[in-house]
N, CA, C and O atoms as a MOPAC input file, in Angstrom:
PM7 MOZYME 1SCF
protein

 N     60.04600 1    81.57800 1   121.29700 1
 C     60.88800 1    82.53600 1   120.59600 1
 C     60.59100 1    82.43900 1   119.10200 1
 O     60.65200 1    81.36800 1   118.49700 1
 N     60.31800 1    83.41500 1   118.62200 1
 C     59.90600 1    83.95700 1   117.03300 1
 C     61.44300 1    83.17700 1   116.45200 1
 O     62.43200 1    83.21400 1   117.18300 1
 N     61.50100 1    82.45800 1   115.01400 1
 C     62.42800 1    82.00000 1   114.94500 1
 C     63.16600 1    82.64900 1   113.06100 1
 O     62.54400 1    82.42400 1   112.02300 1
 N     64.21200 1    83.23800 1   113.09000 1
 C     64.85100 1    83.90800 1   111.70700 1
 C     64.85700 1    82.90300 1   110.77700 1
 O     64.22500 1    81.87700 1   111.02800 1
 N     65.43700 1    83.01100 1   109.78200 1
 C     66.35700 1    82.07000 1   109.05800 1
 C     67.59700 1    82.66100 1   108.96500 1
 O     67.93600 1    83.81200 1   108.68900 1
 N     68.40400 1    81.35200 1   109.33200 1
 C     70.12900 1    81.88800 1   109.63300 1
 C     70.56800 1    81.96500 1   108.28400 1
 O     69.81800 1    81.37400 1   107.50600 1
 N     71.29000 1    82.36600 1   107.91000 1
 C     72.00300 1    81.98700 1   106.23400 1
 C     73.52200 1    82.97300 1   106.64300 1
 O     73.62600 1    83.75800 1   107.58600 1
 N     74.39100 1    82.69200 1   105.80000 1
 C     75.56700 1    83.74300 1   105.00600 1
 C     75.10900 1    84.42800 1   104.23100 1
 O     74.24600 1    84.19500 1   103.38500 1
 N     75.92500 1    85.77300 1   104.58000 1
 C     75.85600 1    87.07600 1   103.86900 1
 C     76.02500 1    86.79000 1   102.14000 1
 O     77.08200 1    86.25900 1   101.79800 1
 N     75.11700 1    87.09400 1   101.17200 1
 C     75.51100 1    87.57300 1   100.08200 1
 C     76.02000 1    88.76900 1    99.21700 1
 O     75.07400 1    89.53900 1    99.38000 1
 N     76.70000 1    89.28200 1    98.58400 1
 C     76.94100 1    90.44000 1    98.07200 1
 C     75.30600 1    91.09400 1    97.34800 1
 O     75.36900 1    92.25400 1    96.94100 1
 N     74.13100 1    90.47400 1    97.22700 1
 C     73.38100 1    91.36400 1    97.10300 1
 C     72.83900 1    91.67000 1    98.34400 1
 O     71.79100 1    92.30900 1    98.26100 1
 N     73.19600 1    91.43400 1    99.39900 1
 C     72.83200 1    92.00600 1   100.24600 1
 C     73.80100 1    93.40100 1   100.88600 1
 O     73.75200 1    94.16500 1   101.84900 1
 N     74.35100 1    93.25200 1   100.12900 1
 C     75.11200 1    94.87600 1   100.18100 1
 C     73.88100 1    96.51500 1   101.06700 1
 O     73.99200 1    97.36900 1   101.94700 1
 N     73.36000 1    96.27200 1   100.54600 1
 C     72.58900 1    97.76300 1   100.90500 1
 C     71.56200 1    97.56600 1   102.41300 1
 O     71.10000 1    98.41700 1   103.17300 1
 N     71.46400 1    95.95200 1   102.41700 1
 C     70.40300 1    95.84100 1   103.62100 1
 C     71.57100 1    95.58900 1   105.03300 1
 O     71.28500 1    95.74500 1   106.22000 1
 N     72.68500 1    95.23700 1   104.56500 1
 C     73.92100 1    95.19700 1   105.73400 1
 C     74.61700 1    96.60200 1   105.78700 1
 O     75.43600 1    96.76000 1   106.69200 1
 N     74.43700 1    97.40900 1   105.11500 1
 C     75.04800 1    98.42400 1   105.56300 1
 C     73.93200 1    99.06500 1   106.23500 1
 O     74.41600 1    99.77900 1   107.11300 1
 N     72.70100 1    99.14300 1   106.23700 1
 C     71.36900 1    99.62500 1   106.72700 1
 C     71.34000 1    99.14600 1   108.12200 1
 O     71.47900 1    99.92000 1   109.06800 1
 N     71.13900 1    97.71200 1   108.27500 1
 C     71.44800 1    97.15200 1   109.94200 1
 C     72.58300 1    97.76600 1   110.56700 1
 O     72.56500 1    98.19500 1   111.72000 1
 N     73.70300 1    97.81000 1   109.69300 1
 C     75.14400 1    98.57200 1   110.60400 1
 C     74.63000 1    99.95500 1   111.05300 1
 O     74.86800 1   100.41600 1   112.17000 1
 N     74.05300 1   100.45800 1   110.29300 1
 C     73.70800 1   102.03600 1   111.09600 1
 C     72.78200 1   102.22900 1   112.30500 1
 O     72.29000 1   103.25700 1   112.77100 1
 N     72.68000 1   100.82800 1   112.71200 1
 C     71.90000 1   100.94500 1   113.87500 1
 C     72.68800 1   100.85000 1   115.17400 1
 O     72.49500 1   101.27100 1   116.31400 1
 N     73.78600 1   100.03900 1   114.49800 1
 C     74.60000 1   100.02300 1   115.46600 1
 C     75.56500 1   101.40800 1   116.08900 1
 O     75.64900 1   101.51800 1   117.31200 1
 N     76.23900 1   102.38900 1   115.22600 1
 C     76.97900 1   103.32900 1   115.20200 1
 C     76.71400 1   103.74800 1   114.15200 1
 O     77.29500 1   103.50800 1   113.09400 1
 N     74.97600 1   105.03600 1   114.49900 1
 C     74.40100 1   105.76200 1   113.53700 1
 C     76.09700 1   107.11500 1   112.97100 1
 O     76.39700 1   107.54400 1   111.85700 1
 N     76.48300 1   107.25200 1   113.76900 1
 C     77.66100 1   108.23800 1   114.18100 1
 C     78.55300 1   107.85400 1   112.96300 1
 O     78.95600 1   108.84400 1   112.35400 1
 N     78.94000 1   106.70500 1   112.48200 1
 C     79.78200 1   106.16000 1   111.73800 1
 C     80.20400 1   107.15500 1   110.27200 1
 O     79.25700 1   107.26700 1   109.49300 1
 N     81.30300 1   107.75400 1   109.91300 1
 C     81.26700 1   107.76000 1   108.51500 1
 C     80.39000 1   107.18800 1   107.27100 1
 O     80.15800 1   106.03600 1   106.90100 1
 N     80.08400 1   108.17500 1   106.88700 1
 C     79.14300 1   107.32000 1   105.56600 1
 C     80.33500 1   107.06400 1   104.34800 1
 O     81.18500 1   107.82700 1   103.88800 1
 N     80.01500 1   105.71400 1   104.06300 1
 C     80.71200 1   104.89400 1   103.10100 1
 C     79.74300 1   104.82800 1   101.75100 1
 O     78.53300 1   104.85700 1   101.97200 1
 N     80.10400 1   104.75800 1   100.62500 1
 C     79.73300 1   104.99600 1    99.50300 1
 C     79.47900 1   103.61800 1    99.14600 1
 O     80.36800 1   102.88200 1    99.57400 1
 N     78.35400 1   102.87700 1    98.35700 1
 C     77.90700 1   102.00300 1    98.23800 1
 C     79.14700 1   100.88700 1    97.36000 1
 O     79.24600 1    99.66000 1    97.37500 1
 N     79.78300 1   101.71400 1    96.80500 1
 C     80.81300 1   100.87100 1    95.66600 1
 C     81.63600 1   100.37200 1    96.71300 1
 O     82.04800 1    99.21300 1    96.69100 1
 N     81.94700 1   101.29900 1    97.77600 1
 C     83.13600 1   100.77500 1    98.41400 1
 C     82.79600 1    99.82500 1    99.34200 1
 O     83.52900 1    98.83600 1    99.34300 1
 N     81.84700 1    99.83900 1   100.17700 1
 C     81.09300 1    98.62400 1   101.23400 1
 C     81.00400 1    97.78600 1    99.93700 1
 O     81.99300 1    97.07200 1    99.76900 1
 N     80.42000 1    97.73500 1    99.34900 1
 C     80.52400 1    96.26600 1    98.41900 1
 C     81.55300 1    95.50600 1    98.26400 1
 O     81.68000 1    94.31100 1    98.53000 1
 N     82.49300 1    96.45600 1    97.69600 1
 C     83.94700 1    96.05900 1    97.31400 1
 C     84.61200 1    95.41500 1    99.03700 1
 O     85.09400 1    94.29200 1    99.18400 1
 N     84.48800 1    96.27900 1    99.96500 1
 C     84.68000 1    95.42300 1   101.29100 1
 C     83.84000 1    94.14000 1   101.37600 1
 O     84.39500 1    93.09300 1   101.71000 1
 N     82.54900 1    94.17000 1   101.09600 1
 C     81.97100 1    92.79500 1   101.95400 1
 C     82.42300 1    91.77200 1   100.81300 1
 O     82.52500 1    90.60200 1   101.17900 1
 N     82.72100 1    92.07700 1    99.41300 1
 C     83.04700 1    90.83400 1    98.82700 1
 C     84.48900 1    90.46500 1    98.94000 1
 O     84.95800 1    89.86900 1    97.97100 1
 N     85.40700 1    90.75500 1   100.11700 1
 C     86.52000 1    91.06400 1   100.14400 1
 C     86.33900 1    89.63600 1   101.34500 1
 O     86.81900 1    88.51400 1   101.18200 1
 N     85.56200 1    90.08100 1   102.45400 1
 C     85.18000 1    89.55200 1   103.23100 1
 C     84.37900 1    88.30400 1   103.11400 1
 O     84.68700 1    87.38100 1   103.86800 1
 N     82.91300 1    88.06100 1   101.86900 1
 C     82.79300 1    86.91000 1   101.54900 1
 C     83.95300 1    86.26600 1   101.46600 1
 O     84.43700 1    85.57100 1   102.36000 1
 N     84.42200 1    86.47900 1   100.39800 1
 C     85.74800 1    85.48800 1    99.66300 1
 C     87.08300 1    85.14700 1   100.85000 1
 O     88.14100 1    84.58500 1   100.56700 1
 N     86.67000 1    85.66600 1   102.22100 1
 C     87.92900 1    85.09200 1   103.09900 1
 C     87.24500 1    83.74200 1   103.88900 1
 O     86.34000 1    84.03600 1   104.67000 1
 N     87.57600 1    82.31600 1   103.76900 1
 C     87.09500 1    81.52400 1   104.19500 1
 C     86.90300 1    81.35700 1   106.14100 1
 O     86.25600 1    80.58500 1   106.85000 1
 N     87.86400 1    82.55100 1   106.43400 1
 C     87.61500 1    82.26200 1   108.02800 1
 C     86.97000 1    83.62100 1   108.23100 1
 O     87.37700 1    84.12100 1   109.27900 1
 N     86.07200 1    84.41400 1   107.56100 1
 C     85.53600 1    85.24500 1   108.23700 1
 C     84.00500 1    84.85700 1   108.02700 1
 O     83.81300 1    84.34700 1   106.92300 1
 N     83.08000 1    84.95500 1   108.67800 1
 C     81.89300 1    84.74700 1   108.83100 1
 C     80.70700 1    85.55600 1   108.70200 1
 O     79.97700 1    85.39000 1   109.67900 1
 N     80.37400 1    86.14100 1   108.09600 1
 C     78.88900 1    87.27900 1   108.23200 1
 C     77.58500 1    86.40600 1   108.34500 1
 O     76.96900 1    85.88500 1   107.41400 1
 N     77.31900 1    86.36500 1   109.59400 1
 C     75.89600 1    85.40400 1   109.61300 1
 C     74.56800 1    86.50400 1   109.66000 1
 O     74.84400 1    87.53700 1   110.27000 1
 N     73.19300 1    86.43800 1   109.11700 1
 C     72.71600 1    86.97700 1   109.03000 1
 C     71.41600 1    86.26300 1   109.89500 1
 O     71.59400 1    85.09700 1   110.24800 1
 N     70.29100 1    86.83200 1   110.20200 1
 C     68.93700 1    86.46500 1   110.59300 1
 C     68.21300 1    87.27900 1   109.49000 1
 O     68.57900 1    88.35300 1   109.01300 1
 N     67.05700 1    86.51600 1   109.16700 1
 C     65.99700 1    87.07700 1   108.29800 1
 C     64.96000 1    86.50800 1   108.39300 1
 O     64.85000 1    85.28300 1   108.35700 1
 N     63.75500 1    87.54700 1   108.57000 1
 C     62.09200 1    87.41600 1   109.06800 1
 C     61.49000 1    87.54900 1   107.81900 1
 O     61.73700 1    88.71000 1   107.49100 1
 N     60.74100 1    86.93900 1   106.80300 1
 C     59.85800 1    87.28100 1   106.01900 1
 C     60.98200 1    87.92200 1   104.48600 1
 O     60.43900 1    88.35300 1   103.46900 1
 N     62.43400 1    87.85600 1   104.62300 1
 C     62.80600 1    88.92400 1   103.72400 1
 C     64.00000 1    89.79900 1   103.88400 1
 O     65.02600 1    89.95100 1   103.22100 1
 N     63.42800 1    90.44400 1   105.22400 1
 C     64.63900 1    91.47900 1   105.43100 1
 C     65.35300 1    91.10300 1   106.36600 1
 O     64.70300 1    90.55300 1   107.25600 1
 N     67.00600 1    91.20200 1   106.63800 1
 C     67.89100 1    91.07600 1   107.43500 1
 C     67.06600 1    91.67300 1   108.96200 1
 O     66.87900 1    92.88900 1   108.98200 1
 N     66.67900 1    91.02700 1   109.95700 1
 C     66.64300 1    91.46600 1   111.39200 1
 C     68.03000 1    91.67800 1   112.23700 1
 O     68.10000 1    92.69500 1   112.92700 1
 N     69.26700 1    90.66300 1   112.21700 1
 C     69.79700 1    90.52200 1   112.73700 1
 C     71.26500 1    90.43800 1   112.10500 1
 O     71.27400 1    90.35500 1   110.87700 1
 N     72.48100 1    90.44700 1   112.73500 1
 C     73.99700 1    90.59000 1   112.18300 1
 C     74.93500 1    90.29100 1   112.86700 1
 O     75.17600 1    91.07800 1   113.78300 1
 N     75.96700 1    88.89400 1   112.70700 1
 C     77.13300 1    88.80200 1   113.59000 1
 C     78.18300 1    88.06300 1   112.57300 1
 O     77.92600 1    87.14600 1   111.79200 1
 N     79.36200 1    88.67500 1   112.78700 1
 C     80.48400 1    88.51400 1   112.10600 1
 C     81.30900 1    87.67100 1   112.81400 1
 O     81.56600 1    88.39400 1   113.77600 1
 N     81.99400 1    86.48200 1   113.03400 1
 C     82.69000 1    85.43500 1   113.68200 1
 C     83.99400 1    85.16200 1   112.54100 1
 O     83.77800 1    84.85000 1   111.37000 1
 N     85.10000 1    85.30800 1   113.01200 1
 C     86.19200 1    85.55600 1   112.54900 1
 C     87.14800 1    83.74900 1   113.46200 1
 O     87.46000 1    83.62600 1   114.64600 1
 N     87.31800 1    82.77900 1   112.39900 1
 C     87.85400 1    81.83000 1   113.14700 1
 C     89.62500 1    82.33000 1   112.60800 1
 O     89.87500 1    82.69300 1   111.45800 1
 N     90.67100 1    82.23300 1   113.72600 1
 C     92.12600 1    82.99100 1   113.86100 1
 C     92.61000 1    81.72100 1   114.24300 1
 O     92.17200 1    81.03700 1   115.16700 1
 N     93.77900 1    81.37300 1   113.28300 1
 C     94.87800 1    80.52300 1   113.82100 1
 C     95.40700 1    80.49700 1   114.88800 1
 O     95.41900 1    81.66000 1   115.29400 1
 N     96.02100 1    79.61900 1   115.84900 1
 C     96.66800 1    79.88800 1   116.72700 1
 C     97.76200 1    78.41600 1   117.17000 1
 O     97.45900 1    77.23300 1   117.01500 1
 N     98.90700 1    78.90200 1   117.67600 1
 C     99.99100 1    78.19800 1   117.94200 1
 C    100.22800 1    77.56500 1   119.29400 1
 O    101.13000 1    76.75500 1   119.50600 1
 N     99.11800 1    78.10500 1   120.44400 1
 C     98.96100 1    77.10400 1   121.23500 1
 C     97.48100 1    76.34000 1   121.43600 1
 O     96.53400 1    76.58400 1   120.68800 1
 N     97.41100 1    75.43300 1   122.48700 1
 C     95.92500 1    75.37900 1   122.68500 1
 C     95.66500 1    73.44900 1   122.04900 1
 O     94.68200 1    72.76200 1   122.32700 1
 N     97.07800 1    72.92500 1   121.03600 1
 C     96.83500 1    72.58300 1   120.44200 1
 C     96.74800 1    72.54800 1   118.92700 1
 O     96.47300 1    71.57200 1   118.22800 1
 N     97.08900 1    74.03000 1   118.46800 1
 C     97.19400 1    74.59500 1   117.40300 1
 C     95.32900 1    74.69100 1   117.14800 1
 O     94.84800 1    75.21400 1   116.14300 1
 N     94.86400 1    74.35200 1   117.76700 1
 C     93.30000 1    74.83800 1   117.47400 1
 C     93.17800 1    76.35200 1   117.24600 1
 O     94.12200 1    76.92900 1   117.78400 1
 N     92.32100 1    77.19200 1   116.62100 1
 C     91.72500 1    78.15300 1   116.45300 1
 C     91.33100 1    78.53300 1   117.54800 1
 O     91.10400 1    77.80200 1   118.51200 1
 N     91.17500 1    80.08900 1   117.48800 1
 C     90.10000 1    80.51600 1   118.19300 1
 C     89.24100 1    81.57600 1   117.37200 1
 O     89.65000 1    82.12000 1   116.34600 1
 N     87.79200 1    81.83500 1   118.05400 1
 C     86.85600 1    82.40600 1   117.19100 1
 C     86.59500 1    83.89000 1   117.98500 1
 O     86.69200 1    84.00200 1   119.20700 1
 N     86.24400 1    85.01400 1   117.06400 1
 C     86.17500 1    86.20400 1   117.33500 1
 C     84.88600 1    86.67800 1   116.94600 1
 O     84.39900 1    86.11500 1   115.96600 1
 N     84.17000 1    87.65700 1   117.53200 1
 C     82.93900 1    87.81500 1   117.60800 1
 C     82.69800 1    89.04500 1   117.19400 1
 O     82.73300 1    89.75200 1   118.20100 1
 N     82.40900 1    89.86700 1   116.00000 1
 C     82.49300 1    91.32600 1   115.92600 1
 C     80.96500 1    91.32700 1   115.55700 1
 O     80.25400 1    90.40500 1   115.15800 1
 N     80.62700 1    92.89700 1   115.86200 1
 C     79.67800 1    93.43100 1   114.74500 1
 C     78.40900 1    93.00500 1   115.08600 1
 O     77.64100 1    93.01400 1   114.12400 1
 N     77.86700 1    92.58600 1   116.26700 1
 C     76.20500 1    92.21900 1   116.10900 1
 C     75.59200 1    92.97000 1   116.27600 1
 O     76.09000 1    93.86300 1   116.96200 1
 N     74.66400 1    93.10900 1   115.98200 1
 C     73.19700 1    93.92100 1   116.07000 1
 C     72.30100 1    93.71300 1   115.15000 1
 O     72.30900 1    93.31200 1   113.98600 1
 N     71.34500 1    94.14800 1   116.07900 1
 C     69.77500 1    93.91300 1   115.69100 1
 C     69.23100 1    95.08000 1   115.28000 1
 O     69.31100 1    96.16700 1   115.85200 1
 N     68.61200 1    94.79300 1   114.16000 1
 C     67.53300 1    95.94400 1   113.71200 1
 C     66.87500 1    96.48700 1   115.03700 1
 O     66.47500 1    95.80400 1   115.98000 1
 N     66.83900 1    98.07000 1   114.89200 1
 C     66.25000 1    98.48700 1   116.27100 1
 C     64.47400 1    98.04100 1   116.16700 1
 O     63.81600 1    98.47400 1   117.11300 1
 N     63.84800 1    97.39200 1   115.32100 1
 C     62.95500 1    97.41600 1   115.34100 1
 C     62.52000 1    95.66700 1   115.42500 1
 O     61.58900 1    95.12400 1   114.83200 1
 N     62.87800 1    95.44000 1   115.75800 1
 C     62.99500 1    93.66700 1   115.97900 1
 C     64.29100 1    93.53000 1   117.23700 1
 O     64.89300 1    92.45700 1   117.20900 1
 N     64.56600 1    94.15800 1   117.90000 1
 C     65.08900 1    94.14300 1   119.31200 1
 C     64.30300 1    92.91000 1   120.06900 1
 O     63.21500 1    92.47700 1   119.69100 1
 N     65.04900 1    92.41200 1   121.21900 1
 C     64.44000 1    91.65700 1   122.37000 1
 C     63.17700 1    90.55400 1   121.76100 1
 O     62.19600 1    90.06500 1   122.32200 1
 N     63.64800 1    90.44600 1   120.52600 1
 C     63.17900 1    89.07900 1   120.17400 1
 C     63.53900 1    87.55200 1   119.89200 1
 O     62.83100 1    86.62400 1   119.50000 1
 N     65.43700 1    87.64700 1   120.36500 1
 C     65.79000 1    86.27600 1   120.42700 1
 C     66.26100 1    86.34400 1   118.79000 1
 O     66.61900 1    85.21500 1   118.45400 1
 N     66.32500 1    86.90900 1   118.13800 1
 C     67.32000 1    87.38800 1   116.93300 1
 C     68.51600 1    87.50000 1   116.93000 1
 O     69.30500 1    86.86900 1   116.22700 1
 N     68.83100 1    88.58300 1   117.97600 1
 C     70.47600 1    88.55200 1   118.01500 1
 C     70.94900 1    87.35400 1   118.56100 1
 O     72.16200 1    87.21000 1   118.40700 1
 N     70.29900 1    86.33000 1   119.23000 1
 C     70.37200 1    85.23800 1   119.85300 1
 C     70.56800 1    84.31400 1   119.18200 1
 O     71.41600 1    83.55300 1   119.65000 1
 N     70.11900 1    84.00800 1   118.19500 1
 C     69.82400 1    83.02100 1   117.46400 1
 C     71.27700 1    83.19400 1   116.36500 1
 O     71.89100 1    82.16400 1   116.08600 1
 N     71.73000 1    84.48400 1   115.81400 1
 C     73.04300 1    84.66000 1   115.23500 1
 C     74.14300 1    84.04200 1   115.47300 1
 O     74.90200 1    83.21300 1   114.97000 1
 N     73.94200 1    85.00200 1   116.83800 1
 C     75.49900 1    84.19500 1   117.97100 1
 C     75.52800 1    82.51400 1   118.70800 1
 O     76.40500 1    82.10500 1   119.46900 1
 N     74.32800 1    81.74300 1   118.23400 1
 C     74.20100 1    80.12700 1   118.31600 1
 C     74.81100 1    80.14000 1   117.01400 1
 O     75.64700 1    79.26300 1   116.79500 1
 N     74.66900 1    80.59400 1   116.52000 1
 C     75.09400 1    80.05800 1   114.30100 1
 C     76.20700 1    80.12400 1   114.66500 1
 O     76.85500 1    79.08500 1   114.79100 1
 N     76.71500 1    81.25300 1   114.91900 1
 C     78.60900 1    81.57500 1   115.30400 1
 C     78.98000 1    80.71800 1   116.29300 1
 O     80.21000 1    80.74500 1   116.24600 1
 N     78.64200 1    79.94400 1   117.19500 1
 C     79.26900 1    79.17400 1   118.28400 1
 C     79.38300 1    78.22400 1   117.53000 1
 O     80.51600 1    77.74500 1   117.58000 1
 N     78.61800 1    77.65900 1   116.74600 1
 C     78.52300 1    76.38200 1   116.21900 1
 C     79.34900 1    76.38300 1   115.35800 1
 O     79.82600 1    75.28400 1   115.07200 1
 N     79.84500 1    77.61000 1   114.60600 1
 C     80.86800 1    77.50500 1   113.30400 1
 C     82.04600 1    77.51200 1   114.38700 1
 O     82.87400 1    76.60100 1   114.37300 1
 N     82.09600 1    78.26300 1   115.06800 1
 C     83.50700 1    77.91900 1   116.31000 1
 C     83.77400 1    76.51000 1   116.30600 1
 O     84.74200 1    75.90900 1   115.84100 1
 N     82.64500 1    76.03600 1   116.96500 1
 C     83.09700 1    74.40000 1   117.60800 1
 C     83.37900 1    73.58700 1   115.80500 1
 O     84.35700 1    72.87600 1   115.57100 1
 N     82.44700 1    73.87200 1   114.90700 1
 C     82.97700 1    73.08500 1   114.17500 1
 C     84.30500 1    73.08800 1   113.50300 1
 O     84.63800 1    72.00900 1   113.01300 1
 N     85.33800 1    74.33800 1   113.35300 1
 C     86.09200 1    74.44500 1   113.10000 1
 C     87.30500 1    74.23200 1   113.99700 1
 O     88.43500 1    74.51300 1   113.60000 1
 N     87.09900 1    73.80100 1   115.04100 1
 C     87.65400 1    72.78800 1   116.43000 1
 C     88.02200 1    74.10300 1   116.74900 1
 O     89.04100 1    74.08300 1   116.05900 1
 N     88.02400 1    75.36200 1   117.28900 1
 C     88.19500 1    76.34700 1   118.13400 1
 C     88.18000 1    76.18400 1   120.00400 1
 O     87.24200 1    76.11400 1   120.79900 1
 N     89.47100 1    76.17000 1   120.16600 1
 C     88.78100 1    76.27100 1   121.98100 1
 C     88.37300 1    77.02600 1   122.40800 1
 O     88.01800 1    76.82700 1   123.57000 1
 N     88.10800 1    78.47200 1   121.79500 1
 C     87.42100 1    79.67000 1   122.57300 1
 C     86.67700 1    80.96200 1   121.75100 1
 O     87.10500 1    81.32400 1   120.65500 1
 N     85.86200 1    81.41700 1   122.21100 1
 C     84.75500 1    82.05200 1   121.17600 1
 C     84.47600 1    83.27800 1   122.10000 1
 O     83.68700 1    83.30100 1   123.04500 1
 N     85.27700 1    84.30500 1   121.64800 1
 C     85.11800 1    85.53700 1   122.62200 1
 C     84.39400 1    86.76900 1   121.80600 1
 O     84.11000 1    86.66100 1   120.61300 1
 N     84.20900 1    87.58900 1   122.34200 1
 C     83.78300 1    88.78100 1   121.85000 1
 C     83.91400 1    89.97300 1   123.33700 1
 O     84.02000 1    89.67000 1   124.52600 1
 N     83.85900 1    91.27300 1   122.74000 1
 C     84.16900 1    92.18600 1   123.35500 1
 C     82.68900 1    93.19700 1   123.42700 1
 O     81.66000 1    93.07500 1   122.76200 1
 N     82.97100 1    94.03000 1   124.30100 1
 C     81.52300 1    95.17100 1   124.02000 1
 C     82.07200 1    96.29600 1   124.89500 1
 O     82.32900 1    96.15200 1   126.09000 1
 N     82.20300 1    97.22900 1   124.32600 1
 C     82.26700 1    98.37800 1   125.15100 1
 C     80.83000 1    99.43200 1   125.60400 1
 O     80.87300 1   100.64900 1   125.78200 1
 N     79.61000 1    98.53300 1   125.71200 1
 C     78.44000 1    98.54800 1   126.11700 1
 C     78.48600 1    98.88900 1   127.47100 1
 O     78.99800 1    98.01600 1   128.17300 1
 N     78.04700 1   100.05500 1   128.14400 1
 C     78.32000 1   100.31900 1   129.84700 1
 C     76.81800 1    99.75100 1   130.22500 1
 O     76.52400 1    99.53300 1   131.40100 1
 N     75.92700 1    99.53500 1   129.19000 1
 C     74.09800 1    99.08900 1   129.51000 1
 C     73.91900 1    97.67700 1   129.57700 1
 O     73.98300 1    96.87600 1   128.64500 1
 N     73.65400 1    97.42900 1   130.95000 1
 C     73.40300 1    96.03500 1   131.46100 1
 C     72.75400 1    95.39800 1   131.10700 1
 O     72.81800 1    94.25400 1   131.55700 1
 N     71.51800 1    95.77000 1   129.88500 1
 C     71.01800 1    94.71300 1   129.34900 1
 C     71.77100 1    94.35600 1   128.19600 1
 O     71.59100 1    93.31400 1   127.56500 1
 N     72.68800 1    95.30000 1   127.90500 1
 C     73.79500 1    94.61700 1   126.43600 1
 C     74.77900 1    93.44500 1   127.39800 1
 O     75.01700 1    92.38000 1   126.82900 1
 N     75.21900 1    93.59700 1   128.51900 1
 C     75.66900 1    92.32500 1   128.88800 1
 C     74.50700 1    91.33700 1   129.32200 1
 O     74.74800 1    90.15500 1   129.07900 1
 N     73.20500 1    91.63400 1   129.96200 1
 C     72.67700 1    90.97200 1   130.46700 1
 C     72.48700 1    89.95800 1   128.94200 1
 O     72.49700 1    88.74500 1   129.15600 1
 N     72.32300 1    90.39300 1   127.48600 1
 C     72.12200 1    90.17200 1   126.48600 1
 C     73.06300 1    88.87900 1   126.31000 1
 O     72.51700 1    87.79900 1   126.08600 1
 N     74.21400 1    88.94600 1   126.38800 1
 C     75.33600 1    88.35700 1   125.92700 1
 C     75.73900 1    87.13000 1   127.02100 1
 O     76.28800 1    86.09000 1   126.65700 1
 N     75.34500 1    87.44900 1   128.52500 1
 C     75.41300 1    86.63300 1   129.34400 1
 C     74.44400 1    85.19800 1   128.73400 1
 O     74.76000 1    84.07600 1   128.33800 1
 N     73.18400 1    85.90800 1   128.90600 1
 C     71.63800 1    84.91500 1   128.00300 1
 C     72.25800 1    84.05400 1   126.87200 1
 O     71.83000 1    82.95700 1   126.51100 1
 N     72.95100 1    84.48000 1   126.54600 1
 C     73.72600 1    83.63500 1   125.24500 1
 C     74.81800 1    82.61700 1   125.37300 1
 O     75.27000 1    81.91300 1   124.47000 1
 N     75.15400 1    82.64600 1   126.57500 1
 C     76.44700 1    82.04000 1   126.84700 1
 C     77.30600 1    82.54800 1   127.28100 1
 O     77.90600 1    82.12700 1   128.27100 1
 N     77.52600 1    83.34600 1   126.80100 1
 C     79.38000 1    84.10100 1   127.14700 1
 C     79.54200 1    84.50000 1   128.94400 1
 O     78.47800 1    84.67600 1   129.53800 1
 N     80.17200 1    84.56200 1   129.33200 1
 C     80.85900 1    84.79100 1   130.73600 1
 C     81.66500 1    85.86900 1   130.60400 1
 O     82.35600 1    85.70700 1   129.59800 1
 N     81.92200 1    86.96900 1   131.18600 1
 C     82.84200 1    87.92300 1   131.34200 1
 C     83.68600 1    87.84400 1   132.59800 1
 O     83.38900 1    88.26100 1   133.71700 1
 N     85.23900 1    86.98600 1   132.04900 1
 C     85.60100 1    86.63600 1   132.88200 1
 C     87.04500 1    86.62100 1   132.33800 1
 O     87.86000 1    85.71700 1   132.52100 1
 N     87.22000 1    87.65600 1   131.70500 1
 C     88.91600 1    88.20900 1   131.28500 1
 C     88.76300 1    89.84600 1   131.32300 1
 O     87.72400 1    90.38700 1   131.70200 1
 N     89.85500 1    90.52200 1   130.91000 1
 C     89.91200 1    92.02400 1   131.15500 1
 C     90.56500 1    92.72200 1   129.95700 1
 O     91.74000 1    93.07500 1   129.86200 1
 N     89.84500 1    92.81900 1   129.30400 1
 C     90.03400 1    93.04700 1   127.65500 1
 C     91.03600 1    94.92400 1   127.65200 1
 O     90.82300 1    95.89600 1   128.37600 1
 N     92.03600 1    94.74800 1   126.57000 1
 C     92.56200 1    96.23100 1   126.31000 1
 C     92.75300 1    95.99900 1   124.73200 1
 O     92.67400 1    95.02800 1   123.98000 1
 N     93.10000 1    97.63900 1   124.57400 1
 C     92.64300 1    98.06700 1   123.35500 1
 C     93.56000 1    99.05900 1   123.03700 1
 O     94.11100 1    99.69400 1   123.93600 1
 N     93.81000 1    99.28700 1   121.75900 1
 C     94.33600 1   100.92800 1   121.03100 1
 C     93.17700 1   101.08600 1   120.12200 1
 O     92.46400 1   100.14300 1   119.77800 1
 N     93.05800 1   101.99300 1   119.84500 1
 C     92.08200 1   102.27600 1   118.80200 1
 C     92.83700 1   103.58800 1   117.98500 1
 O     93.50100 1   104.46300 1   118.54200 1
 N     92.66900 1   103.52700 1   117.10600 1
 C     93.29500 1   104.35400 1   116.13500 1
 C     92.46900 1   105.32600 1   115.10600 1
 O     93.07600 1   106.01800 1   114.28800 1

C-alpha cells in the first residue's frame, strides 16, 4: 500500500479542503472562501474535533473528521464520531482513505473512547465493503432528521 503523510488540518489549507469536499457532495452549496475559513478555524481551535488529512507529494489525497463527545455512561469515557471522509476522486482505492480512518481510531483509543462510529448513507457496496476493510462492523440501526 502506497503510504500518505497523516498530519492535522491547517488553516492554510483552506482552499485544498474545500476542493477534496467537492468530491464528496459536488451538489453542495458553494461557500465563499472567507466563510469556510472562518469555519475551519472555528473547528481547528475546538480541541475535540479532529480534521485528519493524507498527503502524497503535497496535495491533500485524503479527509476524515473524528469528533471525540463526552459521555455520562460507559464510565464517563468518550465516544468518537466519524464525519466527512473522502478521497480525492483521483487517488481512490489506494489505501488513503484507509490510512485516515487508522489516524482517527488511534485518536479515539487515545483519548480513552469506548466506541468509534460513523454513519454512511452510501447504498454502494464497495463504500461499505470500504469501511468494513477498515474495521468498522455494521451492527446498529442508525436514524436521523435532517433539516
Amino acid at each position: 500500500m502506497l503510504k500518505c503523510t497523516i498530519r492535522d488540518i491547517t488553516i492554510r489549507d483552506s482552499l485544498a479542503l474545500q476542493d477534496i469536499y467537492a468530491h464528496m457532495h459536488p451538489k453542495d452549496p458553494e461557500v465563499s472562501e472567507p466563510a469556510f475559513r472562518n469555519a475551519l478555524a472555528l473547528a481547528i481551535d475546538d480541541p475535540m474535533q479532529h480534521i485528519i488529512v493524507g498527503e502524497l507529494d503535497g496535495p491533500i489525497v485524503a479527509v476524515c473528521t473524528v469528533y471525540i463527545l463526552p459521555n455520562l455512561t460507559r464510565g464517563c469515557r468518550p465516544f468518537g464520531l466519524i464525519e466527512n471522509v473522502v478521497t480525492h476522486r483521483d487517488h481512490r482505492r489506494l489505501g488513503f482513505g484507509r490510512q485516515v480512518l487508522a489516524e482517527a481510531s488511534e485518536r479515539a483509543k487515545r483519548f480513552g473512547c469506548y466506541k468509534l462510529m460513523l454513519m454512511t448513507g452510501s447504498k454502494r457496496a464497495e463504500v461499505r465493503a470500504f469501511y468494513e476493510a477498515a474495521g468498522f462492523k455494521q451492527n446498529k440501526t442508525g436514524f436521523q432528521i435532517r433539516y
